[in-house]
C-alpha positions in Angstrom: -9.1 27.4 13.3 -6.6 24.8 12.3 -6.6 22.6 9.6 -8.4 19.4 12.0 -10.6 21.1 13.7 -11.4 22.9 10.0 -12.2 19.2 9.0 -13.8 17.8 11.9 -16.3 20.6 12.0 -17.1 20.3 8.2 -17.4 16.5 9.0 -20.3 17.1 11.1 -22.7 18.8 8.8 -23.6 16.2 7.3 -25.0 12.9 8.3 -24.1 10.2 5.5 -24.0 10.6 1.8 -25.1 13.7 0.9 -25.4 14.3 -2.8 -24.5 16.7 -5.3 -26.8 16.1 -8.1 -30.1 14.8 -8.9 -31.4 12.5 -6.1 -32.9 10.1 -8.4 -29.5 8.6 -8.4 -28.8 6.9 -5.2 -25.2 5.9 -3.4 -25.6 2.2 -5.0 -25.4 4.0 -8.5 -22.1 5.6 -8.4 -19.0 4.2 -9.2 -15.4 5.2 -8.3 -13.2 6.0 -11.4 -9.8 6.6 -11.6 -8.4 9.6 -14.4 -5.0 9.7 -12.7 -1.7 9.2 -14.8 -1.2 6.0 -12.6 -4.2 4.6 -14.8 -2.3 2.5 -17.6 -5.7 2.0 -19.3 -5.8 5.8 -20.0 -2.6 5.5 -21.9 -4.5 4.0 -24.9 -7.4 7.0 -24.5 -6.8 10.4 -26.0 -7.6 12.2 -23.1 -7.3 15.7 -25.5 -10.6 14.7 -26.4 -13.8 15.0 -24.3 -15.7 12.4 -26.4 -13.1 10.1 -26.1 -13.0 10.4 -22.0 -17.0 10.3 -22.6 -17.1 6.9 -24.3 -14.2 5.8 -21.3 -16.6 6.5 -18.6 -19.4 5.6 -20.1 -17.6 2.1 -21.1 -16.6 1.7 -17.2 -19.8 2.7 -16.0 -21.2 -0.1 -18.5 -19.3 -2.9 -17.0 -19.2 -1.8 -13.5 -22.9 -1.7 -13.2 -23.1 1.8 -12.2 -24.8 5.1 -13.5 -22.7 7.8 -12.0 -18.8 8.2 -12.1 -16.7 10.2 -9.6 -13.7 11.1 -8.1 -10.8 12.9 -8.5 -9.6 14.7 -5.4 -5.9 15.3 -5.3 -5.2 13.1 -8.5 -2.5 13.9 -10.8 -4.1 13.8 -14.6 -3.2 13.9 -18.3 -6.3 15.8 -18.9 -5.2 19.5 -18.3 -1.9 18.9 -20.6 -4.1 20.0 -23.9 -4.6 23.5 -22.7 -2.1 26.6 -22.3 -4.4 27.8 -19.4 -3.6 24.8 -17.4 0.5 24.3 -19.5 2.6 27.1 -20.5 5.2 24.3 -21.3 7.1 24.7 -17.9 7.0 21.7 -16.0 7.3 23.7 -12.6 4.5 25.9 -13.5 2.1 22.9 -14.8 -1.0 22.6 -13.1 -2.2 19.4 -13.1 -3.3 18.0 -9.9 -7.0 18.3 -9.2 -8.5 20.1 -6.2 -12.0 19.2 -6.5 -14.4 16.0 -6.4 -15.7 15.4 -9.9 -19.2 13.3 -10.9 -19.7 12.3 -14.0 -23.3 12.4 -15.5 -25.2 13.5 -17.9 -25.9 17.1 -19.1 -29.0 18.7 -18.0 -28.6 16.8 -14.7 -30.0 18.8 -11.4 -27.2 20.1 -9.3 -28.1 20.5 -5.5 -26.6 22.0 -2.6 -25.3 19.8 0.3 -25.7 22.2 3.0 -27.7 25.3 3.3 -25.6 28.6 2.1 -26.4 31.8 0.0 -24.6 32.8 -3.3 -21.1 34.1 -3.3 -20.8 34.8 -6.9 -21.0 33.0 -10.2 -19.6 33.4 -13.9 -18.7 32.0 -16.8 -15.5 31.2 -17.4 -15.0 30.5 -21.3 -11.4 29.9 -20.9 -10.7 26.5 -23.2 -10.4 23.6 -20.4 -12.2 26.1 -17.8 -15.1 25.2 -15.2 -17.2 27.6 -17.9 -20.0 28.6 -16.3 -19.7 28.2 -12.5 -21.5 29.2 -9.3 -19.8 29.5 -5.6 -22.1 29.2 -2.3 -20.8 31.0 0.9 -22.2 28.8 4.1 -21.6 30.6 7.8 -22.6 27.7 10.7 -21.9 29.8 14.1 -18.0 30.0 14.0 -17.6 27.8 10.7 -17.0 29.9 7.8 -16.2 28.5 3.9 -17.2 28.2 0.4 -18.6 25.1 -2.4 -17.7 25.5 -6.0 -20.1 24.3 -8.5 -18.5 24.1 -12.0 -18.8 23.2 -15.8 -22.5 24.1 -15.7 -25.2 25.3 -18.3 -25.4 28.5 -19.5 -28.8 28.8 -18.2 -28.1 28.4 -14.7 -26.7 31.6 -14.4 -29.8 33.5 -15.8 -31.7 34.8 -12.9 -29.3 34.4 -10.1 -28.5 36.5 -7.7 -25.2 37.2 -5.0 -27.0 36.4 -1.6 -29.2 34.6 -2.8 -30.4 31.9 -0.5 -30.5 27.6 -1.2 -31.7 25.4 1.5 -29.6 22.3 1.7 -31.0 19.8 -0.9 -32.5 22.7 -3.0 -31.6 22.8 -6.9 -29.0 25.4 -7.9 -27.9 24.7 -11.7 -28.2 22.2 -14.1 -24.9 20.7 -15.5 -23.5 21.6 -18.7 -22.7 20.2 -22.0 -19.4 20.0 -23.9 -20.4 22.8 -26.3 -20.4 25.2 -22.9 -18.6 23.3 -20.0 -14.9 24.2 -21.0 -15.1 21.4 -23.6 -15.3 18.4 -21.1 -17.2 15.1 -21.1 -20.4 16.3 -19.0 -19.8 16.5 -15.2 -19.7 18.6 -12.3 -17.0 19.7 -10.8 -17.2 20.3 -6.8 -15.0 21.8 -4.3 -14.5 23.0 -0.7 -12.7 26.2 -0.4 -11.7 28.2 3.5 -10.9 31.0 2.2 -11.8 32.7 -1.6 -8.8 35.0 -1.8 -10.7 37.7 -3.1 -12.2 35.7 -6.3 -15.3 35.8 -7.5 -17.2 33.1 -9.9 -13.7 31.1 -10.3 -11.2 29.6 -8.0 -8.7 27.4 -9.2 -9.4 24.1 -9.4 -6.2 22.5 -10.0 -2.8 22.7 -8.5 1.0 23.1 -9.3 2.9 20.5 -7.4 5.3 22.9 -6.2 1.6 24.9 -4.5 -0.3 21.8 -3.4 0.4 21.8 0.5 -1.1 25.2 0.5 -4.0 24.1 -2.0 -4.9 21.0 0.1 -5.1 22.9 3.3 -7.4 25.4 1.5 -9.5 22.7 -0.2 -9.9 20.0 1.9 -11.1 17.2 0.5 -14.9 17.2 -0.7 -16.2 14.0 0.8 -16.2 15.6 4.0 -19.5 17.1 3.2 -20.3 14.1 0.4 -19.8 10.8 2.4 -19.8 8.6 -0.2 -18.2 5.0 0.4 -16.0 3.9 -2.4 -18.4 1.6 -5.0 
């Protein structure tokens, strides 16, 4: 299946804006935020620190009228510099491009599923700047085959669960995490579309090398596909 028809297919599962989290927040209550290195007003935040981003997006969301921050697909960020998982000092070898949509709200939040699939795999992944605890769903629809990453989670979401475990679309899977166990992040969820897993399990990376990206992008097509959420 090529890359289109990959996307055209995906496109068609769901309807309008499906969300991601808790659906006491509706479409009118996001807001688009940009964390990219083309943001000049970033330059006077330390974005090292996850309170600092915190009182950022909180600040935005403040004046923007909104309750619920996202974005992020394909953006180039400052963010991932703090961490030798993400910067072993090589510029060639710097990941630093993000793969995934993030939504920024607060811990504790309900994470749901957009479309019906069973459980692929989870774990916690305590590296520093990691998705920390984090849960993929596998979804089959006749000939359509791929994965959703849910990460920076709570602890707790991972009690209880189960590979093959089955979520109706709309049904709860986790609740999002805090900075104390979400890789050390301003709370949100981190959510991406993945073809094919590459043999991982409970982690997939989540941001890209330039010099990798065309292969990345084809591989993790962008998440408002299944979101369908218009810029607010």
């Amino acid at each position: 299946m090529n890359t289109a028809t990959f996307s055209d297919k995906l496109k068609q599962l769901t309807a309008g804006f499906t969300p991601v989290i808790d659906t006491a927040y509706k479409a009118e209550d996001y807001r688009y935020i940009d964390l990219s290195t083309d943001n000049v007003i970033l330059k006077e935040v330390d974005t090292a620190s996850a309170k600092a981003i915190q009182h950022y997006i909180s600040t935005y969301l403040s004046k923007t009228g909104g309750q619920v921050a996202y974005g992020g697909y394909l953006e180039k960020r400052s963010i991932y510099d703090r961490s030798i998982y993400f910067n072993n000092g090589n510029p060639q070898l710097r990941r630093n491009i993000h793969l995934g949509l993030d939504i920024w709200c607060p811990a504790g939040t309900p994470i749901l599923a957009p479309v019906a699939g069973m459980v692929h795999s989870f774990k916690n992944n305590k590296n520093y700047g990691d998705y920390g605890p984090c849960i993929i769903l596998e979804h089959s629809f006749e000939d359509l085959q791929f994965y959703t990453l849910y990460g920076h989670l709570s602890v707790d979401s991972l009690a209880n669960l189960k590979t093959g475990q089955f979520f109706k679309a709309g049904e709860r899977i986790a609740f999002l995490g805090d900075t104390s166990e979400n890789g050390d992040y301003a709370p949100h969820l981190h959510f991406q579309i993945i073809r094919d897993m590459q043999g991982n399990k409970g982690d997939y990376p989540g941001v890209s090398t330039q010099n990798n990206l065309a292969f990345y992008k084809e591989n993790c097509p962008d998440p408002q596909l299944l979101f369908k959420i218009m810029l607010q």
